[in-house]
C-alpha positions in Angstrom: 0.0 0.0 0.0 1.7 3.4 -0.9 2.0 6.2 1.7 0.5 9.4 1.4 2.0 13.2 2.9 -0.7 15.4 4.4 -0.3 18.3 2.8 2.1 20.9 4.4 2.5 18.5 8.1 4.5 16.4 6.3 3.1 13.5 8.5 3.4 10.5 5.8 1.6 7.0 6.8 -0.3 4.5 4.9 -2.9 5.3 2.6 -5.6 3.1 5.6 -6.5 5.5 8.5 -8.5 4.4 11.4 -11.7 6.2 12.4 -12.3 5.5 16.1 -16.1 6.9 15.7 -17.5 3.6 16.1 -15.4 2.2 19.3 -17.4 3.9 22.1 -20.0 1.8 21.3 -18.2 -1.4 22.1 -16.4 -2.4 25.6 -12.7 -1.4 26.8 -11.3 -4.8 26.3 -12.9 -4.9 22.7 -11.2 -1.6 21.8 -8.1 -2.2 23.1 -7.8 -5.2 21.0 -8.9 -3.9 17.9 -6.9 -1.1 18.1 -3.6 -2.8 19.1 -4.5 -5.0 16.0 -4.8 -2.1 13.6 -1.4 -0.8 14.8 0.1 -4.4 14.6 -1.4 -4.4 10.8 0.7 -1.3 10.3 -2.2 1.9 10.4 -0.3 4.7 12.0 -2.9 7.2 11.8 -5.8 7.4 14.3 -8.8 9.8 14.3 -11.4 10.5 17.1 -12.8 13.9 18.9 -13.5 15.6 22.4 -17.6 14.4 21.1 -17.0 10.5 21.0 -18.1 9.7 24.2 -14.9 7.8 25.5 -13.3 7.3 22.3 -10.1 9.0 23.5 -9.8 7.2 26.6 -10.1 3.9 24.5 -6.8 5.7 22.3 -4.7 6.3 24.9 -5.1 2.8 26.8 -4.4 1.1 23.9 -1.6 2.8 22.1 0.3 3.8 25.0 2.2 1.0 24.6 3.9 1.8 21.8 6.4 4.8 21.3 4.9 8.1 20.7 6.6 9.1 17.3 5.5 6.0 15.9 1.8 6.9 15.3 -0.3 10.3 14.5 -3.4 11.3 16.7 -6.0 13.7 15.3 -8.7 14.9 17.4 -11.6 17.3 17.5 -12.8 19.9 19.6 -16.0 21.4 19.5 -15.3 24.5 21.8 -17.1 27.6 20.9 -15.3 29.7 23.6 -11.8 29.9 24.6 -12.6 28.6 27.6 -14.0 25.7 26.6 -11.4 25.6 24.1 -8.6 25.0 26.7 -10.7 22.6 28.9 -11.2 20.1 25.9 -8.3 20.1 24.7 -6.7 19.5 28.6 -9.4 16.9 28.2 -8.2 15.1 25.1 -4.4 14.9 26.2 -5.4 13.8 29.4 -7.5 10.4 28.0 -5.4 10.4 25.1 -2.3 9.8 27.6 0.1 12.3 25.6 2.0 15.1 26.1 0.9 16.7 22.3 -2.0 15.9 19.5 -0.6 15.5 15.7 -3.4 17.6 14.3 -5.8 19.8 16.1 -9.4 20.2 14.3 -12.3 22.5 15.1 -15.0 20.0 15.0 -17.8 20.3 12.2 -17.0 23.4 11.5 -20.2 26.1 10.6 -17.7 29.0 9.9 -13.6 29.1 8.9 -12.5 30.5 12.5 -9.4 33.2 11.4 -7.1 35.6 13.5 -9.3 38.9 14.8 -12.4 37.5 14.0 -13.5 38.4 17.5 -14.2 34.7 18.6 -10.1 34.4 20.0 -10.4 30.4 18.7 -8.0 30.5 16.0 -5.6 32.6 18.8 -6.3 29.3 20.7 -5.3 27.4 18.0 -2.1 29.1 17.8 -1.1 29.7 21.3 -1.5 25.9 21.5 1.2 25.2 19.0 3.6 27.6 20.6 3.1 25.8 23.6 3.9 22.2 22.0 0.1 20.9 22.9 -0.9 20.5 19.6 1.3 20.2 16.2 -0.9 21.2 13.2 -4.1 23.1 12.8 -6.7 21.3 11.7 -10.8 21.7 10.5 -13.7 19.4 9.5 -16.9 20.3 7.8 -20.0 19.0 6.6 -21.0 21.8 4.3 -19.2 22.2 1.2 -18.9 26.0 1.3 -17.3 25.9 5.0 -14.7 23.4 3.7 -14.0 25.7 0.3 -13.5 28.7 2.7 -11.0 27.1 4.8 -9.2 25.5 1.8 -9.0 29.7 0.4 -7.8 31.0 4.0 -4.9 29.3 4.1 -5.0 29.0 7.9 -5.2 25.0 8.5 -3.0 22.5 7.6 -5.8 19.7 6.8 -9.0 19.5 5.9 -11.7 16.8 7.0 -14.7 16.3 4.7 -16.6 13.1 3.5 -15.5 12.0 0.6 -16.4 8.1 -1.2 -16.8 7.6 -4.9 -20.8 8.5 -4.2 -19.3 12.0 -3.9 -20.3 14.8 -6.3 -18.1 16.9 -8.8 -18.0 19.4 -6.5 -16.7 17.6 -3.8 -13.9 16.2 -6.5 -12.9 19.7 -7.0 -12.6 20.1 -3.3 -10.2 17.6 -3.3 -8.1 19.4 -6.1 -7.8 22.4 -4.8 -7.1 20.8 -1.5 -4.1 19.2 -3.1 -3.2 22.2 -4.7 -2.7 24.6 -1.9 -0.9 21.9 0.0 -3.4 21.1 2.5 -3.9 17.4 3.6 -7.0 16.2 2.8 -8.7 13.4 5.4 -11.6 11.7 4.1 -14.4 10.8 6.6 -17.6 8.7 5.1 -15.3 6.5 2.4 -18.3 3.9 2.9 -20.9 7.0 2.8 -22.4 6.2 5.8 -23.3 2.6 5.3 -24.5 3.1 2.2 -21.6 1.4 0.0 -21.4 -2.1 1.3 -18.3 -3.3 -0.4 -14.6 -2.2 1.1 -12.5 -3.1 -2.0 -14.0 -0.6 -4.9 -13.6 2.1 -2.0 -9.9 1.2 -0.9 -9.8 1.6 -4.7 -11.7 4.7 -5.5 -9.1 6.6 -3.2 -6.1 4.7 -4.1 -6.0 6.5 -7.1 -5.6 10.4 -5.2 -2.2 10.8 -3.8 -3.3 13.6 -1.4 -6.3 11.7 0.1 -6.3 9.3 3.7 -9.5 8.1 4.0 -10.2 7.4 7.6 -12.4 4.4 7.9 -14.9 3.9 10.9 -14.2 0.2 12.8 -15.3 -1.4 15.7 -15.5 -5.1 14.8 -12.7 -7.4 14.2 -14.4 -8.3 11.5 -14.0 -5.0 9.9 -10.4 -4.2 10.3 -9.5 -7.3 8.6 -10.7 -6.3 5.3 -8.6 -3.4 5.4 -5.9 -5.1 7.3 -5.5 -7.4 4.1 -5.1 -4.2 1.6 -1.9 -3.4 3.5 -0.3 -6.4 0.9 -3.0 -6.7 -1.8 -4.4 -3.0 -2.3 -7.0 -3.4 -4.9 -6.6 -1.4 -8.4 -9.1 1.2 -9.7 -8.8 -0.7 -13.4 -11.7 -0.7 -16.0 -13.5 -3.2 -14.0 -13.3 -0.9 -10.7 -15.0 1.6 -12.7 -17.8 0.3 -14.7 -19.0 -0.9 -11.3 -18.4 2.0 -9.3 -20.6 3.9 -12.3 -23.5 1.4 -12.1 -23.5 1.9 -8.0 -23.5 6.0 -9.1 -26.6 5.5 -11.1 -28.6 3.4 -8.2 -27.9 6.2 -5.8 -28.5 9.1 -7.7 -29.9 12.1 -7.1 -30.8 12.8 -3.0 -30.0 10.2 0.1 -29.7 11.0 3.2 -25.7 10.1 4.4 -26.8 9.6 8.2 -24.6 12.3 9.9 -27.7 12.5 12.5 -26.4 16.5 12.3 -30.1 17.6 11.9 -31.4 15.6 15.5 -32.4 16.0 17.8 -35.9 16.2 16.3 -38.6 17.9 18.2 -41.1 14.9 17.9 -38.5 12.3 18.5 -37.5 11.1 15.1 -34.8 8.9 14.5 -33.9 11.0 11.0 -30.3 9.4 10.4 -31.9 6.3 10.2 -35.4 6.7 9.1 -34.5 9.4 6.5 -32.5 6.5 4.9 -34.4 3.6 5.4 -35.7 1.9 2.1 -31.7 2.4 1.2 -30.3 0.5 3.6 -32.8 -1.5 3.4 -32.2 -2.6 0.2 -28.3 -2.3 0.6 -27.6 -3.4 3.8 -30.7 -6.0 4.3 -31.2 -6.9 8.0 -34.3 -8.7 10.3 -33.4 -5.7 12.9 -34.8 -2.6 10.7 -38.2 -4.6 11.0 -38.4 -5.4 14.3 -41.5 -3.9 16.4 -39.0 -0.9 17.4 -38.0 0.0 14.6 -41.5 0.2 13.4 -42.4 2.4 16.2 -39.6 4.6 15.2 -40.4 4.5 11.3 -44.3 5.3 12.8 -42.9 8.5 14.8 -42.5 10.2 10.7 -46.3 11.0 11.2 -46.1 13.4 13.3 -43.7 15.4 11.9 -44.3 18.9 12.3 -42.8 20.4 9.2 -41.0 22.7 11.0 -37.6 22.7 8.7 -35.3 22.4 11.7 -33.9 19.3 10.2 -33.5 20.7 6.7 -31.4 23.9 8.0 -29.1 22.0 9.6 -28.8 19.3 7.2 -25.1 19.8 5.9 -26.2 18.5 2.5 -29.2 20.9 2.3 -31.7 18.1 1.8 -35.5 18.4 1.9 -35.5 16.2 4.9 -39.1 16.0 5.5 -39.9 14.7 1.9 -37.0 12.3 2.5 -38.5 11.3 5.8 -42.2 10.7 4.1 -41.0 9.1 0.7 -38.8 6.3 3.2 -41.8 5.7 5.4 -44.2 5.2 2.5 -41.5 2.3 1.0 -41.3 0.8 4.8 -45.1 0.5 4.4 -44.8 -1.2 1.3 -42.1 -3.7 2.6 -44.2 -4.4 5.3 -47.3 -5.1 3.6 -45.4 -7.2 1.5 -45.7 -5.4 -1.4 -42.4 -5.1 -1.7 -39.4 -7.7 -1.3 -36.6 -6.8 0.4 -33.3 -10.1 0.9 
């Protein structure tokens, strides 16, 4: 597997990052394990935030075994206020068991923080790198517009964005003029949020962009495995790669909803991440458990939506959630009637 440099850090590792998302929702021992086994594999670079529950505490047991300078941390602070800036990040270090964090991000980012902007966060930013707490300054976004604006500023080493081969033009050119200012581009989402159920045409799809380390979200054994066994065997974006990454393009054309769960909470209780995509995953990523009597109480909730549009403001990917919501539970209707077969 070929390395990739992150832009201007000059922090090189193996094109196979590890997003550490999904480990707070297994147990300590579980982590540890998996974790120590993706290092063992040979992934060097490790992604979580201040937000994931104990995700950093699960980090630093595991990896404080091995020396510092062999591996990169990135976290995430959400911090609105200096303040709360300076608590997090004590926070992270403290669970993370280290002394420094590779790269720094402002968390899901709804504006490009700069110098004098009146908010003192990118100050923050700064004053932390002068005193060796953090190494490189770092943002993620949702919206495409955020992440185009902190590409143009020139103020952060790395930007975080999702990225799979489900991704638009737009977010392609992202990506390109990411590279092209020397900025290291992290990919969250390779498998767009559940929705692309095969690992090999995604290790592909970004094997083909030298500025691009997808992070990919594991918490079963299971899971690191597959991309444990690209480390050897990486598998080539060739003519075959292609024709079927086109015909999954068609199939999810036009809106879906990535399950981000930015929009929630909901006022009337709505499970949008998972209901707004529902006859997708349904048909993608068949399962007994969306059918089960909770899930059908949760589908049944989309009836009392109030239309109020919270949902669609926030939605990073400005979707009409609340069509989304009412076109999904209509197709759950149908697969429970039987009208329609799901495997």
């Amino acid at each position: 597997m070929k390395e990739v440099v992150l832009g201007s850090t000059g922090i090189q590792v193996v094109q196979n990052g590890f997003g550490a998302l999904p480990i707070q929702r297994v147990s300590m021992e579980v982590a540890v394990n998996i974790l120590r086994k993706a290092y063992e594999g040979g992934m060097r670079f490790f992604d979580t935030a201040r937000a994931y529950s104990d995700s950093e505490e699960k980090l630093g047991e595991a990896l404080q075994v091995y020396p510092r300078e062999s591996y990169f941390i990135a976290t995430k602070t959400m911090a609105t206020t200096p303040d709360e800036f300076w608590k997090q990040l004590q926070q992270s270090l403290t669970l993370l068991k280290t002394d420094y964090i590779d790269i720094y991000q402002f968390h899901c980012a709804s504006q490009v923080y700069k110098p004098h902007d009146g908010t003192g966060m990118y100050e923050c930013m700064l004053e932390a790198k002068k005193q060796g707490k953090i190494k490189h300054i770092g943002i993620t976004a949702h919206q495409l517009q955020v992440a185009l604006d902190a590409v143009d500023s020139k103020l952060y080493e790395t930007i975080q964005f999702p990225f799979s081969y489900l991704s638009s033009d737009k977010e392609l050119e992202l990506v390109q003029k990411s590279q092209k200012a020397h900025m290291g581009f992290i990919a969250m989402k390779g498998l767009a949020g559940g929705l692309i159920n095969q690992s090999k045409p995604a290790m592909a799809y970004m094997s083909q962009f030298d500025n691009v380390l997808p992070i990919w979200g594991i918490q079963k054994e299971s899971e690191l495995d597959e991309w444990l066994s690209y480390m050897q065997e990486t598998p080539v974006f060739n003519d075959e790669m292609k024709e079927f990454i086109e015909k999954e393009k068609e199939e999810l054309s036009g809106d879906f909803c990535r399950g981000c769960g930015y929009c929630m909470p909901c006022p009337v209780g709505i499970m949008i991440n998972q209901c707004a995509r529902m006859s997708l995953m349904l048909r993608r990523a068949p399962s007994k458990s969306w059918l089960t009597p909770e899930m059908q109480e949760e589908m049944k909730k989309i009836e009392n939506c109030l239309h109020c549009g919270q949902c669609s403001r926030k939605c990073p990917y400005e979707l009409d959630t609340p069509a989304l919501l009412q076109k999904n539970y209509e197709d759950y209707q149908k697969v429970l009637s039987g009208e329609v077969k799901v495997q």
